[in-house]
C-alpha positions in Angstrom: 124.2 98.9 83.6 127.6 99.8 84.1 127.7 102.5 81.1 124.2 103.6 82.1 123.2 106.8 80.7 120.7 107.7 83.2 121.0 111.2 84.8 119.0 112.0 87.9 118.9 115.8 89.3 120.0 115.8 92.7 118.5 118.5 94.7 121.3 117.7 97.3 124.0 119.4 94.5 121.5 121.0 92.1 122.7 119.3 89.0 121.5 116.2 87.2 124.5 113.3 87.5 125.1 109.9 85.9 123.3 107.6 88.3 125.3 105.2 89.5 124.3 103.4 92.7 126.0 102.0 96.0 125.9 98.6 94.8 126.1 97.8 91.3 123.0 96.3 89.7 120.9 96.8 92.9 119.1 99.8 94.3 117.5 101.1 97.1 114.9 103.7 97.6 112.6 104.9 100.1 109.8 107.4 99.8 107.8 109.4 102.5 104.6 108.3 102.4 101.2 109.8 103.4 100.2 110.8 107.1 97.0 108.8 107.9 94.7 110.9 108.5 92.3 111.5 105.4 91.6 110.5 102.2 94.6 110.9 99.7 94.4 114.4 97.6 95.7 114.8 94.0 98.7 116.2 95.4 99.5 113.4 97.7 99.3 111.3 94.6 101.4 113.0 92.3 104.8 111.4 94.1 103.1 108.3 94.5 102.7 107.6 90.6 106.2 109.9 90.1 108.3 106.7 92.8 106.1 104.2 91.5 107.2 105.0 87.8 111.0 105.6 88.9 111.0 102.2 90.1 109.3 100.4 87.1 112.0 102.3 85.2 115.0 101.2 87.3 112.9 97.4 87.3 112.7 97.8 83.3 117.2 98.7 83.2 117.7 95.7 85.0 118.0 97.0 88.6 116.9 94.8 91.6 114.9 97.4 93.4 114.5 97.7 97.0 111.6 100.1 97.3 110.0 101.1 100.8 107.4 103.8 101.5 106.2 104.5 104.9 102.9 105.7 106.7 103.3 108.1 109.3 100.7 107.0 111.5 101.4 108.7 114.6 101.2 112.6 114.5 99.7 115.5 115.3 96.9 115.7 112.8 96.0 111.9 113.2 95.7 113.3 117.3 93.5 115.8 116.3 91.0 114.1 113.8 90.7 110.9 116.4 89.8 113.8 119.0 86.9 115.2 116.1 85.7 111.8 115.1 86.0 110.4 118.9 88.2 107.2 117.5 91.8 105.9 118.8 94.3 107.8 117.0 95.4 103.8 115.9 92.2 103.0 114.3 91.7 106.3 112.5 95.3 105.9 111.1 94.5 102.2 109.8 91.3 103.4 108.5 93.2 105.4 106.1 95.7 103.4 105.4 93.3 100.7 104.9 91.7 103.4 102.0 95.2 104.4 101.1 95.7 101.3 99.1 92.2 101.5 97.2 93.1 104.7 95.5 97.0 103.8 94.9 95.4 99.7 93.6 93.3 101.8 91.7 96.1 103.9 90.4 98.0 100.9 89.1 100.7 101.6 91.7 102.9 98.5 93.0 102.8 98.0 96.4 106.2 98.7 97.9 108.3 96.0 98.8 107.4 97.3 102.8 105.3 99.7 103.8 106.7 100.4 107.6 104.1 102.2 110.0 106.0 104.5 112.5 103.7 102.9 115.4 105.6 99.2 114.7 108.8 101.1 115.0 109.2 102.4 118.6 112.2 100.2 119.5 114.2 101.4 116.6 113.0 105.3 117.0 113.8 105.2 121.1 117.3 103.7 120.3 118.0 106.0 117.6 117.4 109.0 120.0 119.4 107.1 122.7 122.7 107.5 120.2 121.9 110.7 119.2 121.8 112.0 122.8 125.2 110.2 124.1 126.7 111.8 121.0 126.0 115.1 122.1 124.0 115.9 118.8 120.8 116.2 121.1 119.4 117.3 124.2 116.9 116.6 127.0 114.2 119.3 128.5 112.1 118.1 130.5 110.4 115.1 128.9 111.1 116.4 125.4 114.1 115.5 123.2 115.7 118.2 120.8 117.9 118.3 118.0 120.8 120.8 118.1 121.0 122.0 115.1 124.2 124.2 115.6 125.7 121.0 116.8 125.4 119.6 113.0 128.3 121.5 110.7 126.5 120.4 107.9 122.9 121.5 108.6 121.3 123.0 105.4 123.1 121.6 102.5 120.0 120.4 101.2 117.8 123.4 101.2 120.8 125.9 100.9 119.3 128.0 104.1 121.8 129.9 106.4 121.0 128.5 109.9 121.6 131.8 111.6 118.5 133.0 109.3 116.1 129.9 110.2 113.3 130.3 112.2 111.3 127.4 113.6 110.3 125.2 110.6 106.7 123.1 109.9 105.5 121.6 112.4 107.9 123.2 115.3 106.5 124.6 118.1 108.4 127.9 119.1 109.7 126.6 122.9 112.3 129.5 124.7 113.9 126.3 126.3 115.2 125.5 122.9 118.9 126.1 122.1 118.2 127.7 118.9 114.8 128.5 116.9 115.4 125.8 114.7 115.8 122.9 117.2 113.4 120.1 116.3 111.5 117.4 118.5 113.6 114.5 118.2 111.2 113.3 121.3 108.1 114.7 122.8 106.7 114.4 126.2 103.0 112.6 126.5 100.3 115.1 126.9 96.8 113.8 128.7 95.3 111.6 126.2 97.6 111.3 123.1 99.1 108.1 122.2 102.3 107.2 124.2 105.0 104.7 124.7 107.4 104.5 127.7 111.1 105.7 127.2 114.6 107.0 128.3 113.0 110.4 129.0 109.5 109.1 130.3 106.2 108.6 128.5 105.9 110.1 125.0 105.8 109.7 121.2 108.1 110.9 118.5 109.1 114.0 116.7 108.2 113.3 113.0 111.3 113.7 111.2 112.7 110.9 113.3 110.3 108.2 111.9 111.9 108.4 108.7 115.1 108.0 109.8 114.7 105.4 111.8 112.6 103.2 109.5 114.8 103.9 106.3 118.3 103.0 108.4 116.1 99.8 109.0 115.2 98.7 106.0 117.7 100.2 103.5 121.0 100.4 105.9 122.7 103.3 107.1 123.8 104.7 103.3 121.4 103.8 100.4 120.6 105.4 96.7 117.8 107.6 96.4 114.8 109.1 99.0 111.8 110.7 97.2 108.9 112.7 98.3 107.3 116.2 97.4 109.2 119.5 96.1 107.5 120.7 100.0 109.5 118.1 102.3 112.8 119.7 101.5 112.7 121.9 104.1 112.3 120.8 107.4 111.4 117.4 106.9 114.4 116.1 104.4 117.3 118.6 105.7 116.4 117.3 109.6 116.0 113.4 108.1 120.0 114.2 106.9 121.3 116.0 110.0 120.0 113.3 112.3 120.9 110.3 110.1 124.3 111.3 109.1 124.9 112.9 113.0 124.1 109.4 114.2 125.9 107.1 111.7 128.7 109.2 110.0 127.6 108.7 106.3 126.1 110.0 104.1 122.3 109.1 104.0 121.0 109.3 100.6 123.1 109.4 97.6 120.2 111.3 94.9 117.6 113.7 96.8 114.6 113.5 94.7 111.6 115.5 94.8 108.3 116.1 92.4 107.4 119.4 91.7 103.7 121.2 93.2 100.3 120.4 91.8 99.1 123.5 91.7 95.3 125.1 91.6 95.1 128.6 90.1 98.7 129.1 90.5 98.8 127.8 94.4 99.9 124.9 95.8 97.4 122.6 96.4 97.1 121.9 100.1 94.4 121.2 102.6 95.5 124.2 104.6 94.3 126.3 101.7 91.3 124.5 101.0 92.0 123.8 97.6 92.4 120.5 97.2 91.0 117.3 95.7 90.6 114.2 97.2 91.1 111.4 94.8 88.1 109.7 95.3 85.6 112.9 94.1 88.1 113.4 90.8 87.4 109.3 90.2 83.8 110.0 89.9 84.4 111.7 87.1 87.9 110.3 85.4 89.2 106.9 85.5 91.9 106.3 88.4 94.2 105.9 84.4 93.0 108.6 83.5 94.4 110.3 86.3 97.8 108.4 86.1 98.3 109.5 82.4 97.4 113.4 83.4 100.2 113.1 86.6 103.1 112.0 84.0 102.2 113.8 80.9 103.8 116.6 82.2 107.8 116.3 83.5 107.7 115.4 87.3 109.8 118.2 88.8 107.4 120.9 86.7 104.5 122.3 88.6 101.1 120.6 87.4 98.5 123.2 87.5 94.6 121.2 87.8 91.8 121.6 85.8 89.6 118.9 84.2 90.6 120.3 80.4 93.8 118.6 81.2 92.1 115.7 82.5 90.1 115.8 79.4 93.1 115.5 76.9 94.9 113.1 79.1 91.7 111.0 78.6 91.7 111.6 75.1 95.5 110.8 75.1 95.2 107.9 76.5 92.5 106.2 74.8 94.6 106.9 71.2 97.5 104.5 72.9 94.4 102.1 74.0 93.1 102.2 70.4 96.1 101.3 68.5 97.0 98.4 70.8 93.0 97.3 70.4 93.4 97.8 67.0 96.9 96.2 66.9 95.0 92.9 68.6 92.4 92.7 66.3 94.8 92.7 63.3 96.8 90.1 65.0 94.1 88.1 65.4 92.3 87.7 61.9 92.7 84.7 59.7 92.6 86.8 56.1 95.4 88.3 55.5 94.7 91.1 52.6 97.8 93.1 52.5 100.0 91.8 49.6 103.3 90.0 51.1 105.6 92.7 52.6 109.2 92.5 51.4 112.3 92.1 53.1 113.0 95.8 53.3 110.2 97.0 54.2 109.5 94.4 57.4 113.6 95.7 58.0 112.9 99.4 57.6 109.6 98.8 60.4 111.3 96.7 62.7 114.4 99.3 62.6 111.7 102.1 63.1 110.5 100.4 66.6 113.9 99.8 67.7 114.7 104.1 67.2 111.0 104.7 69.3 112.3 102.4 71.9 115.4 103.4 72.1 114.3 107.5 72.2 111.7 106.3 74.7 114.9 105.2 76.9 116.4 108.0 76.2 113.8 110.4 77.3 114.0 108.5 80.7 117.2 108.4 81.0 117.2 112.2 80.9 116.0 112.0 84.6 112.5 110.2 84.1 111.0 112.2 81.3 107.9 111.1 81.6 106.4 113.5 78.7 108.7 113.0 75.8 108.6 109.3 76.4 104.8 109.6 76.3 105.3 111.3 73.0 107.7 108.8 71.6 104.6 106.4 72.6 102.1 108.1 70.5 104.5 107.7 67.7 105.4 104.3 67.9 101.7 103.5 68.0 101.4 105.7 65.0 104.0 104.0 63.3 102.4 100.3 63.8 99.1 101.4 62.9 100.3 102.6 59.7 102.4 99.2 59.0 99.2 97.1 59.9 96.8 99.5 58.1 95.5 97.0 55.0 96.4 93.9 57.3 99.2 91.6 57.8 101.2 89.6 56.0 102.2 86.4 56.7 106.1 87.1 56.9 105.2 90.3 58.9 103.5 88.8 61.5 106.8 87.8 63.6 107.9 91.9 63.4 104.2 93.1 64.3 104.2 91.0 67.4 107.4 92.3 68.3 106.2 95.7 67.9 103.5 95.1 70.0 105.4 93.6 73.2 107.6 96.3 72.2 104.8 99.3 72.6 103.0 96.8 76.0 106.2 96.9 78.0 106.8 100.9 77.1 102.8 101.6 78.6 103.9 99.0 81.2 107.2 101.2 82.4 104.9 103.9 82.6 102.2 101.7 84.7 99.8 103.0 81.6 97.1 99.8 81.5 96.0 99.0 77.6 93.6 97.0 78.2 91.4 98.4 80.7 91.4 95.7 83.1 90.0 98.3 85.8 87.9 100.3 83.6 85.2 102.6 85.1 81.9 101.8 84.2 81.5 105.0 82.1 84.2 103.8 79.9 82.7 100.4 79.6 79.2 101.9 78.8 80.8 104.0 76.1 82.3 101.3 74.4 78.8 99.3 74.4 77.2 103.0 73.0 79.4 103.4 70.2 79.3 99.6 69.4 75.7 99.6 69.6 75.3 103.1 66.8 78.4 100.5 64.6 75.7 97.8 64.8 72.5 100.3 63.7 75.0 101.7 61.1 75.7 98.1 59.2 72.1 97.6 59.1 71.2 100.6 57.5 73.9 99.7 55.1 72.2 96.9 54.2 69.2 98.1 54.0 70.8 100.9 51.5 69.9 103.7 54.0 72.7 105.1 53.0 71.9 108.6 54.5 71.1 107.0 58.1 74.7 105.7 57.8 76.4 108.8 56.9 74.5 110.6 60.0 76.0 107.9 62.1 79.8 108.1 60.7 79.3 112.0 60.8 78.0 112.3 64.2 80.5 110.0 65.5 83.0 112.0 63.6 81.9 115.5 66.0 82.6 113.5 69.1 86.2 112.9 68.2 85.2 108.8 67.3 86.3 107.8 63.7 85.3 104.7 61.9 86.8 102.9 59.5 85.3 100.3 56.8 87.5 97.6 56.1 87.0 93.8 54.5 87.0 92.5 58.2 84.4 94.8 59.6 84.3 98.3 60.9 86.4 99.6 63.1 86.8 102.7 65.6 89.1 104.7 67.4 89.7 108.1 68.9 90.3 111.2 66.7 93.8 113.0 66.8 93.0 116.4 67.9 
């Protein structure tokens, strides 16, 4: 890990750089997590597969990875939807955290090593407010607790915005006591039935920026390697994370800045402001949660990912190729007659070489900050490269460098959190499986019958739905077209 290739673009300095972290062979990350207050949407997913797969990669080099992602379960819109539904704000927020996990189990995501709510972290918030004010980076009005911005020489280096030309960001109330439009709620005073806790400056709750802060200084120490979240928390939410964090403590925060790009409907952001977006939950319904999984890193994580189910479509067809070949890679594994003639020495060299160069590209690819997509293509031809070994069978003396392929090609899907063997498969998937097993069944027996045209009509309908078969000596097999 010390001669580590890996390049991560920093939005902090605009430029991809040699990762190298604050303590060698260890890592830290944290990642802003969902507010609790509906179902997760497509685009609250994207950075939750994008973190999740940056840390199986950094797992996969060796790293001991700290990983913490929090739930913001004290805001605004949490207020507001307990006031609809007639719920404590608390239990509305554990509601969806509680459904939060479903879709990101479901997902294949790991669970982070914590998952910090903001409500368990008054003490820390309160007192991290406390320093800011008796450093003179804040002030008090009246109940509320602001953030000076002017007071911060720094402010903006992450979004490259001229503070004399910001006005008040997301979710900043305009307020004529403020010392400058872009002062943000550090603290805010209770208003008549919100939640509220006592402090310094009376009753109240916090500003949101400041959860983040305080629960990644907490868990991950003052200075730690990388914070993730969406292309759309640059600006306020990361640039007032930094000015408060590094105002308080006199480090730097974050060493790599890292943020996924927009899914995107029709060109705009998907957002439930707009209306446009897609909870999880209704797309499952109609595509496997690894469907969905495959579609969100098929395409480079910092590239807008514009929706539409013909891209769910060939991610689905994409995946079950890589399903096929490992299936079919089992199978082969599995059977007691061999019938390919013994492979010689330089031909079991010149395969096991081949999956050493699709390993190491797939490495590369990731290592050319997470390139999800051409490591995906590297997978497709590694699998294409095994089939075509295995083809007629395997020999005896091959069998050691076919099973190291495929641990090989297992970990690779794994890195990518890309399940082969459909441990959580949707019962659609399942029943297709049974369908086309059930026409391979019909098929055989109008073979032996000599209904020879029955057959063919089988095969060639098959053949229109993208399902090929293949007779071999062991039995018929199947697997997904190409194209």
């Amino acid at each position: 890990m010390k001669d580590s290739k890996l390049k991560v673009y920093n939005t902090l300095t605009g430029e991809k750089e040699t990762f190298k972290p604050l303590h060698e062979g260890k890592v830290g990350i944290y990642v802003c997590g969902p507010t609790t207050y509906n179902f997760i949407h497509l685009g609250n997913a994207r950075p939750i597969v994008v973190f999740d797969t940056i840390r199986r990669y950094l797992e996969y080099r060796g790293y001991e990875v700290k990983y913490i992602q929090n739930f913001t379960d004290v805001d605004d819109k949490i207020i507001n939807r307990a006031k609809e539904e007639n719920l404590p704000a608390h239990e509305l927020a554990q509601t969806y955290i509680d459904e939060y996990f479903k879709d990101a189990d479901a997902l294949n995501v790991k669970r982070a090593d914590v998952h910090p709510k903001v409500s368990e972290h008054m003490g820390e918030i309160i007192e991290f407010v406390k320093g800011l004010v008796e450093k003179g980076f804040a002030y008090t009005v009246d109940g509320d607790v602001y953030f000076a911005v002017k007071r911060f020489k720094d402010y903006g280096k992450l979004s490259k915005r001229n503070i004399d030309e910001l006005q008040a960001g997301a979710r900043v109330e305009a307020d004529e006591r403020k010392e400058h439009p872009g002062d943000f709620a550090l603290w805010k005073k209770a208003k008549p039935g919100e939640p509220q806790w006592d402090s310094p400056w009376g009753k109240g709750r916090p500003g949101w920026h400041i959860e983040c802060s305080a629960m990644s200084g907490k868990y991950l120490g003052c200075s730690f390697d990388m914070h993730g979240g969406g292309f759309d928390l640059i600006f306020p939410h990361h640039e007032n994370e930094i000015a408060q964090s590094e105002a308080l403590n006199g480090e730097q925060m974050a060493k790599y800045w890292v943020h996924n790009g927009f899914i995107t409907v029709k060109q705009e952001k998907m957002s439930k402001s707009l209306g446009n977006f897609f909870l999880l939950r209704d797309i499952f319904k109609k595509f496997s949660p690894d469907v969905v999984r495959f579609y969100l890193l098929a395409t480079h994580y910092r590239s807008p990912l514009d929706f539409d189910d013909e891209k769910l479509e060939i991610a689905q067809k994409g995946l079950a190729r890589l399903r096929t070949a490992y299936r079919l890679l089992k199978e082969k594994a599995n059977e007691s007659d061999l019938v390919k003639a013994l492979d010689g020495e330089k031909e079991i060299k010149e395969f096991e070489e081949g999956v050493a160069e699709h390993r190491r590209r797939f490495i590369e690819a990731m290592d050319d900050d997470f390139n999800t997509a051409l490591a995906i293509a590297e997978l497709f031809d590694l699998a294409r490269l095994i089939n075509n070994f295995t083809a007629d069978g395997v020999a005896q003396n091959a069998q050691g460098a076919v099973a190291k392929a495929g641990k090989i090609y297992h970990d690779l899907t794994e890195v990518l959190g890309i399940r082969l063997e459909q441990e959580n498969a949707d019962s659609s998937s399942e029943l297709t499986e049974a369908l086309i097993r059930l026409l391979l069944d019909t098929r055989l027996v109008a073979k032996k019958k000599k209904d020879y045209q029955i057959a063919d009509e089988i095969r060639l309908g098959l053949k229109e739905l993208g399902i090929i078969i293949e007779d071999t000596p062991q039995g018929t097999r199947w697997r997904h077209g190409e194209n």
